[in-house]
N, C-alpha and C positions, 0 to 999 in steps of 0.2 A: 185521481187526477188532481183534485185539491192539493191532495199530500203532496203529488212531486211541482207541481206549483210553487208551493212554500218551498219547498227545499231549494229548485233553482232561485226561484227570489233570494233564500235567504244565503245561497250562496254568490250570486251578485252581488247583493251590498256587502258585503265578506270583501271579494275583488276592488270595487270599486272604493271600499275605504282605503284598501290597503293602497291601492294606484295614488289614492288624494296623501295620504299619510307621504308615499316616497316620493309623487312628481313633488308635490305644493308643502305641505308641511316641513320634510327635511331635506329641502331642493338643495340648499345655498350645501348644505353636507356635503352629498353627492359629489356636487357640483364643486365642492373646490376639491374631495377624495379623488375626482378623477382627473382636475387639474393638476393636481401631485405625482398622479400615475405616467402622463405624458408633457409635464413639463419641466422644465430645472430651472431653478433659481440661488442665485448667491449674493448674499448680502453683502456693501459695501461700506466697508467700518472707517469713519472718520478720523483722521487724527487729531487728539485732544487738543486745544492750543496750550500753548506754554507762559510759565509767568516767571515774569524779571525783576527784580529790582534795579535802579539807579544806583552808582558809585561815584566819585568825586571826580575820578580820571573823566565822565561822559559815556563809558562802555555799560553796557545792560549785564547783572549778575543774573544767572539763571538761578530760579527759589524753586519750579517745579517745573519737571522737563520729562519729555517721551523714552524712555530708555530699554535698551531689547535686552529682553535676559528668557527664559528658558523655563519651561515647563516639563517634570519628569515624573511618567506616569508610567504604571505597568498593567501587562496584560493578563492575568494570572494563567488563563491557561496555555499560555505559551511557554510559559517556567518549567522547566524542567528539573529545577534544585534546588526549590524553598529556601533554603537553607543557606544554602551558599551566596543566595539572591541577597538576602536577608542580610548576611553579613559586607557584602559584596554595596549595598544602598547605605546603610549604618555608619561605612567608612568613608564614604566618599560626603556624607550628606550630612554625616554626624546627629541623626536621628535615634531615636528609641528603636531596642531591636522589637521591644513586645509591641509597639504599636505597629510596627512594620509588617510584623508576623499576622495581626488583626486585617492587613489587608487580601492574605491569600486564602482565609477563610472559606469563602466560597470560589473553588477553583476554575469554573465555569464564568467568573464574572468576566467582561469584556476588556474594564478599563475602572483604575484605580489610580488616584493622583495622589504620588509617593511628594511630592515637593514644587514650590512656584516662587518667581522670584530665586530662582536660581543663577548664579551669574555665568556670564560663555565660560571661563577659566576650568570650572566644573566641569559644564555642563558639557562642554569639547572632550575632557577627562573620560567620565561616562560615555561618551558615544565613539569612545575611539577602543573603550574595551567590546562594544556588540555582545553587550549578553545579551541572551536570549529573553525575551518577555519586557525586557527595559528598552524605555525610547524619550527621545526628549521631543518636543515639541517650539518652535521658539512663538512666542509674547513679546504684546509693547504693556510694559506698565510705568506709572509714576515712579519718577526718584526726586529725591528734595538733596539737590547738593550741598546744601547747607545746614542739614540736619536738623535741629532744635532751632536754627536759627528763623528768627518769627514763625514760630510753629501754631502759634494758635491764633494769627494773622492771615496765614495762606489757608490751615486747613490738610485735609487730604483727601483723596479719591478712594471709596470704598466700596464693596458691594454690596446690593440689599437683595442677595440669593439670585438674581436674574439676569440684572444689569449692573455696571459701574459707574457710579455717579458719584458729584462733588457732595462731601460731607463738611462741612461747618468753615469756616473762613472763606476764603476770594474761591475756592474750589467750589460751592455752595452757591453763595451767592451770586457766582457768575457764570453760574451751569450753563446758561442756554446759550453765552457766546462762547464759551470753551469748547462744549461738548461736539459743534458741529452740526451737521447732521447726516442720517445714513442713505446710503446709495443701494442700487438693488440690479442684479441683471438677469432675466428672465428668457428662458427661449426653450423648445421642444426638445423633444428627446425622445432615442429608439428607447426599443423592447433592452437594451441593453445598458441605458441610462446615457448614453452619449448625447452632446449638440450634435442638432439636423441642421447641417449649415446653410440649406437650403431657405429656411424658413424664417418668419422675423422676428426679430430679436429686441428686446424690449431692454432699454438701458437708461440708469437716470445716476448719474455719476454723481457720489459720497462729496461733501462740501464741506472744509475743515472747518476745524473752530480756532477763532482767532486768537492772536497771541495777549498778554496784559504785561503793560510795563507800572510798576505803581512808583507811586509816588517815595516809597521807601528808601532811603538812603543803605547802602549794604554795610559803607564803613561805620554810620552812624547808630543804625541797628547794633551792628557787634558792640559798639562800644558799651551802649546802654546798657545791653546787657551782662555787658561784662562789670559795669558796675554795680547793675543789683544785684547779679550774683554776691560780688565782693560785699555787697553792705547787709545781705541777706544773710551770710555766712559769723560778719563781725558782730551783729548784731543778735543773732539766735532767731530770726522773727519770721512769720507764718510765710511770708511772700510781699513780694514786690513788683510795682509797676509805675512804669514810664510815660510818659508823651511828648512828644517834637513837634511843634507845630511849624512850617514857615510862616512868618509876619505876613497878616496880608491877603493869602492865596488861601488861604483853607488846605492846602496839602499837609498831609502827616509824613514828617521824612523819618520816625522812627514811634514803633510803636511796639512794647516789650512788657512781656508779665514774669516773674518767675514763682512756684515753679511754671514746667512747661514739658513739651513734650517731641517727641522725633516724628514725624511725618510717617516716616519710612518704618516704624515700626510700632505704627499706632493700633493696634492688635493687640501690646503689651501693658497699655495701658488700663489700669485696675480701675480708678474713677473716673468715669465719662463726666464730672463735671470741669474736669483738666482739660477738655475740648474746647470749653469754653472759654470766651477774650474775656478778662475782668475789666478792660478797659470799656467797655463799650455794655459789658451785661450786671455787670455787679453796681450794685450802688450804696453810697454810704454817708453819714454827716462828716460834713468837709471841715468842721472848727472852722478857728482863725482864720482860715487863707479865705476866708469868704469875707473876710470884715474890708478888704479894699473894695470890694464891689459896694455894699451899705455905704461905705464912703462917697464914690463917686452917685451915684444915687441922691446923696446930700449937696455932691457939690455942682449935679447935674440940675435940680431943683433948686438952686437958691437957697437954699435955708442953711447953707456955712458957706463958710474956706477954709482954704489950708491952715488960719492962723485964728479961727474960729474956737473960743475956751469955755470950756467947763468947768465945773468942781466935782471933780471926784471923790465920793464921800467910801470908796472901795465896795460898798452894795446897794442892788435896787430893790425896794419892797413890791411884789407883785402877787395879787393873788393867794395871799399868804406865802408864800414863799421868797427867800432871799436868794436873790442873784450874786454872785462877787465875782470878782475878779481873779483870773486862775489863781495870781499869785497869792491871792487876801491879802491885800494890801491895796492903802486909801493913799491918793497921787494928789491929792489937792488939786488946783489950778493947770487944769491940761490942754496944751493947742487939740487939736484935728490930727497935725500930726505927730503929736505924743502917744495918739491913740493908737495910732497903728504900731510906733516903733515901742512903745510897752504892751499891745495888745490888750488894749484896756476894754472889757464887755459892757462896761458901765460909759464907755463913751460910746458904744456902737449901740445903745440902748439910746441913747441922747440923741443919737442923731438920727433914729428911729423914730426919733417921738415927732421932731421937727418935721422931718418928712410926713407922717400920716400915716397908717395900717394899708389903706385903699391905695394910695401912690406908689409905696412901698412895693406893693404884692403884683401893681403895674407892671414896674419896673423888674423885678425878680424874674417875672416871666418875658421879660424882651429879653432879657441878658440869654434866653433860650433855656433857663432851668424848668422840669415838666414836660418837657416835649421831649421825641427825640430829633437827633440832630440831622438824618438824612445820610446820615454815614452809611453806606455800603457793604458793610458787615452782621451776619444772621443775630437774632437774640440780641438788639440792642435794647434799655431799658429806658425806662420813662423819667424814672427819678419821682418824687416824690413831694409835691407842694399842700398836701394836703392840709396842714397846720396854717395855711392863710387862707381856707376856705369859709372861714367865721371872722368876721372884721372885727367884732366886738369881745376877742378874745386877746387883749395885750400880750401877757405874755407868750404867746404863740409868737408872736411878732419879733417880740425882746427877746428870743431864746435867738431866731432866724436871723437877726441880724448881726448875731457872730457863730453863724452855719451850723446851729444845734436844731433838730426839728424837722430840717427839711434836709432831702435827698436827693443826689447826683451822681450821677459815673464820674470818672476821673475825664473822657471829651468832653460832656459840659462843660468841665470847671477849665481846663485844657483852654475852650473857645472863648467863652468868659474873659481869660485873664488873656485874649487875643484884641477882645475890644478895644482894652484898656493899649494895647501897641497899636494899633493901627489906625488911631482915629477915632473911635468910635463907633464903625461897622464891626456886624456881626456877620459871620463869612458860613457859608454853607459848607463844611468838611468834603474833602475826596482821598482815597487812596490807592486809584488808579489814576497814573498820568498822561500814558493814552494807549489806545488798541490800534492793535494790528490787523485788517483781515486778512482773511484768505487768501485775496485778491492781492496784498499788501498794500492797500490803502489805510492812510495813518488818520484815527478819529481823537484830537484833541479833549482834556477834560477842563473847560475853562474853569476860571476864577468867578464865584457868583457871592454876591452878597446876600444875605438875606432880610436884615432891615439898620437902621441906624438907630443903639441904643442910647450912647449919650453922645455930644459936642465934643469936638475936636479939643478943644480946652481943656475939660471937663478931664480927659484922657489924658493929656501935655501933664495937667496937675499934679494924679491920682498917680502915673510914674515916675515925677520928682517926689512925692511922699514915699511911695515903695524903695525908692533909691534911700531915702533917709533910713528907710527901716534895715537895710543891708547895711549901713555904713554906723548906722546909730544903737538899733534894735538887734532884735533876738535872731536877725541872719546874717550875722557877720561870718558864718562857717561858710555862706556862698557867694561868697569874695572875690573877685576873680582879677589879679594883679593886672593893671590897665585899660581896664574897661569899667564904667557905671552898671551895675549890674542893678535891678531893684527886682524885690518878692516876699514872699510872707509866708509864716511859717502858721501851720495850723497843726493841733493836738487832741487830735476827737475822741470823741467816747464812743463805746460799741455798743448797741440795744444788748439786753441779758437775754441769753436764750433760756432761762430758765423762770424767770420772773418780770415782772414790770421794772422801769426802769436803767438805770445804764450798769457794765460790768464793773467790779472794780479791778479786774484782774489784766483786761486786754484795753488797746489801745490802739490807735493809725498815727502816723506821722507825717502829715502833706509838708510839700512846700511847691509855690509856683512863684515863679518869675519870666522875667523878660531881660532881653541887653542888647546891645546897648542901649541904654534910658533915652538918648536924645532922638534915637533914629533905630527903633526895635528891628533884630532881623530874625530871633528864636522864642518862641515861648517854649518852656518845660516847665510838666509838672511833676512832682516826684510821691509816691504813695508807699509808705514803709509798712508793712502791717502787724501788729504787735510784736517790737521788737522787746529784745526780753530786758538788754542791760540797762537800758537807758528810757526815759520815760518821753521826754520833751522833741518837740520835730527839731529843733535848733541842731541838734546833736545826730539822729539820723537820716533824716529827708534834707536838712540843706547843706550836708557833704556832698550827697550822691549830687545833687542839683548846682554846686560849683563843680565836681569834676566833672560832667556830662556838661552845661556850658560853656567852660575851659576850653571842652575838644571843641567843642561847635565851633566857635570862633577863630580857632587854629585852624581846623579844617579846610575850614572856607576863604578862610587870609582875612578875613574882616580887620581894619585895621584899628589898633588901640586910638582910645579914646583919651584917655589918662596918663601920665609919666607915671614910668616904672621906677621903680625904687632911686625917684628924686632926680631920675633922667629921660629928658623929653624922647 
């Protein structure tokens, strides 16, 4: 009796685990296995929102847009003639026969996708022969009607095996209003899989994603880049990059690296560091074009002006080390703005001293160098101030204040040389100018300042200097017939990636300006990067930087400032 005692017991708790294991333990399993068995659902996919640039006419250029094209997949075991299949896909598709033939391998398999992103023209072609086991499918995917054009500004839509989501530029960064969100419809179903129309129906309708117009110019874009293509080519040099600020507003109406890359065919691309915007993630010693800012800094503090003189002895002794002047050569008796229109290191060292280490490294960082700027694009970079983090280190000081030492992206310096236009506010970047939702209601991106670095004055000054240095100094190549043009040309050195210290081999070539001097409406900056013929930025960054403000001002009718050739 004991015995079969135990055995019923110990066949109960046997039962009773199992009941616990399937009601409580793997309930929600069950429980959604049999919701799949009598209910149907179908997901409701959003559509992506689109993005535009601005054009001069006022009409929106589409840069990424929803576009149907075709999906062609085969069944293998509905093929009947491998072979024929095979040759019959290769002709139309212009595919590999062996990798085609790799998909009938297993002849049992259901579904094989021979090709995507197929266009209707084909894809019509194909389905109007009905072979047997082929079928096409239609998709919405991205297209970028502009190809290359701001490719690594917009970005593209990729998959990561599951889903498709925005990959690197405004596709990325603006996923959550693009993407939408998805919809779902829910309701019973017989033994046969049909709706029971009888019963309720559960529905929560799919919510687009809104559209983005940015602030990008489409004609100004092309133009840009049609220059650094041309100077990147004249030149032999690694790449190049642009910036367009308008005066003012913090809007970027053009923003261009080359190389670069197609959107639409970014699968082909070999180094994924090509995805990345150099303007916004790369950073590097800016030279000379950094010595107007040390200026105003000077003339922001008191301690010169414009006609404020030194003596140039051609080097500074610091820390054992001698300083000179690019060209080694001693200038004697130099104004303020001698210094900028000779680029003299040993006056930007002087007026370094005057100002203080502590005031100096103040100022560096309002002008927004170290930080970043707020800009709305993935993988922006900090830059690098690290060399004023010791007050009692001169030449750290003496190097930075003609842009040796410390480090920027090319939008810092871009913002920087926006101060010096507009006043003396430093403007928070955007490069969306407004969204569209769903609903079509339009969400403006305003104009926001971020603080005031130097006096309206200070700024007035520091652009009549810049104007001397175009008209006097070493950017006379970015001249521009009838209009005040002023900017600066800088010639940096590249860290060695193989030892301490700089290359002797490579090179950048900036220049930034503004124009009109009296009443700024464009800053550009120009970044040449080791160009092979020529050494000095005078010769490659402030061409690209007169033809590129040339167009600006034609573009826009801006009217001359200046008589042209001796006529008002």
């Amino acid at each position: 009796m004991k015995l079969l005692v135990g055995g019923f017991f110990f066949a109960f708790c046997i039962v009773m685990a199992r009941l616990y294991f399937l009601q409580v333990s793997t309930f929600p399993f069950y429980e959604a296995l049999a919701q799949d068995q009598h209910m149907a659902s179908s997901a409701l996919v959003p559509r992506r929102g689109e993005i535009y640039m601005r054009n001069g006419s006022g009409e929106d250029y589409p840069l990424a847009v929803n576009r149907k094209y075709a999906t062609v997949y085969v069944v293998p075991k509905e093929v009947e003639d491998v072979s024929a299949t095979v040759n019959f896909l290769s002709e139309y598709l212009e595919k590999d026969k062996e990798k085609l033939f790799s998909l009938f391998e297993d002849l049992e398999d259901p579904f094989e996708i021979v090709e995507k992103r197929v266009d209707e023209e084909k894809a019509q072609a194909i389905k109007e022969e009905k072979r047997k086991g082929v079928h096409v499918m239609p998709e919405m995917f991205r297209y970028y009607p502009g190809g290359e054009l701001a490719g690594q500004v917009v970005g593209f839509v990729g998959s990561d095996g599951e889903t498709w989501l925005g990959r690197y530029g405004i596709e990325a960064s603006f996923e959550s209003l693009l993407k939408g969100e998805g919809g779902i419809i829910r309701q019973e179903r017989d033994a046969q899989g049909r709706w029971i129309a009888i019963t309720e129906r559960e529905f929560k309708p799919a919510m687009d994603g809104s559209d983005l117009v940015l602030t990008l110019d489409a004609g100004v874009q092309y133009e840009v880049e049609r220059v650094l293509r041309e100077r990147v080519e004249k030149h032999d040099a690694d790449g190049a990059s642009a910036i367009v600020l308008e005066s003012g507003t913090g809007k970027i109406l053009a923003m261009a690296n080359i190389p670069t890359f197609d959107p639409n065919h970014y699968a082909q691309v070999e180094d994924m560091a090509t995805f990345l915007n150099p303007s916004v993630s790369h950073v590097y010693e800016s030279g000379s074009v950094f010595k107007p800012l040390t200026l105003a800094i000077g003339l922001d503090t008191g301690k010169i002006d414009p006609e404020t003189t030194y003596v140039d002895t051609g080097v500074v002794v610091e820390a054992g080390y001698e300083i000179m002047n690019s060209d080694e050569k001693a200038y004697g008796t130099q104004t303020m703005t001698q210094v900028l229109e000779k680029s003299l290191n040993t006056g930007t060292i002087f007026v370094e001293r005057q100002v203080g280490n502590e005031l100096f490294a103040e100022y560096v960082q309002r002008f927004g160098f170290g930080k970043r700027t707020g800009i709305k694009l993935p993988s922006e970079s900090y830059g690098s101030l690290a060399n004023l983090e010791y007050l009692t280190r001169d030449i750290n000081f003496y190097t930075a204040s003609f842009g040796q030492g410390i480090s920027m992206t090319l939008l810092q310096l871009a913002l920087s040389y926006d101060v010096l236009a507009n006043g003396g506010l430093l403007m928070e970047p955007h490069i969306v100018d407004h969204v569209i939702g769903p609903d079509g209601e339009r969400k403006e991106y305003e104009k926001k300042s971020v603080r005031r670095v130097i006096s309206d004055t200070t700024a007035r000054q520091v652009r009549e200097m810049l104007y001397s240095v175009v008209e006097n100094g070493h950017g006379t190549q970015a001249q521009v017939p009838g209009y005040r043009v002023g900017g600066k040309t800088g010639t940096a050195q590249v860290a060695s990636k193989d030892s301490r210290g700089y290359s002797e081999e490579e090179s950048i070539g900036t220049f930034a300006g503004l124009a009109p001097v009296g009443d700024p409406k464009f800053i550009v900056v120009v970044k040449i990067r080791n160009p092979k013929d020529v050494i000095w930025a005078e010769s490659s960054a402030a061409p690209a930087f007169g033809d590129i403000m040339r167009f600006l001002l034609d573009y826009y009718g801006v009217e001359p400032t200046e008589p042209i050739n001796g006529m008002e």
